[in-house]
N, C-alpha and C positions, 0 to 999 in steps of 0.2 A: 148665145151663139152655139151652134149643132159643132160637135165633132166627128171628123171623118177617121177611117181606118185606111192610111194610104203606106204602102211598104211597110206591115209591121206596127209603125207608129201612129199615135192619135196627133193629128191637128185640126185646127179651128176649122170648118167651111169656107173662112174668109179670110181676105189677105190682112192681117195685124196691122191696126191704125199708125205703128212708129214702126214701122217695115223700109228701112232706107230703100226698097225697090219701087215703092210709089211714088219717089220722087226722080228716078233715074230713068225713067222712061221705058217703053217699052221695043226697043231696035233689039233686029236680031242679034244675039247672042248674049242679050241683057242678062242681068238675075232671073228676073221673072220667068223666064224662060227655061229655070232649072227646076223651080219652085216646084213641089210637090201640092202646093195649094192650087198655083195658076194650074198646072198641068192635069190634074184629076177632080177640081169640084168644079161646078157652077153648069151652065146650059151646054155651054161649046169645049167642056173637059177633051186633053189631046190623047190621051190615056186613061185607059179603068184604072183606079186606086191600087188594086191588085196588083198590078204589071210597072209600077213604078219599082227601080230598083233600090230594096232594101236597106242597101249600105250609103247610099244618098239620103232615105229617109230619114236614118239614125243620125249623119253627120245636120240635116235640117233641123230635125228637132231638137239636137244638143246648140247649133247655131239660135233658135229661135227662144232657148228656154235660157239661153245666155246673155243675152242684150242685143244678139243683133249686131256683134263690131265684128267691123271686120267684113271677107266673106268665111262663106263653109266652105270646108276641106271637101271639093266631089274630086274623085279619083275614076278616070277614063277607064279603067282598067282592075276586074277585080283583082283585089290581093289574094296572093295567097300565100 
């Protein structure tokens, strides 16, 4: 499996086979729809890797390198 550089952090290419978002379908305003994976790899990417925001990336990857419970913390608004 190729790793991407999307906001900052490395993730897989592809969406993580125990990813509870492959079983929750895809309606707007799913998970997948937050995903830094769905949103910047594959053919039909909705964003360059680059221009995904940062601090969603770092809350994904601590979510994804954690087991996955739960969802991740994204926040609308940066902090400051």
């Amino acid at each position: 499996m190729a790793m991407i550089e999307i906001g900052g952090q490395l993730f897989p290419d592809d969406c993580p086979e125990k990813c509870p978002g492959r079983i929750m379908g895809y309606g707007q305003g799913d998970l997948c729809h937050r995903c830094p994976i769905f949103n910047c790899t594959g053919v039909f990417r909705l964003l360059p890797p680059e221009h995904y925001r940062p601090e969603w990336a770092e809350a994904w990857k601590k979510w994804f390198d954690t087991g996955m419970e739960g969802l991740p913390e994204l926040y609308f608004e940066v902090e400051k």
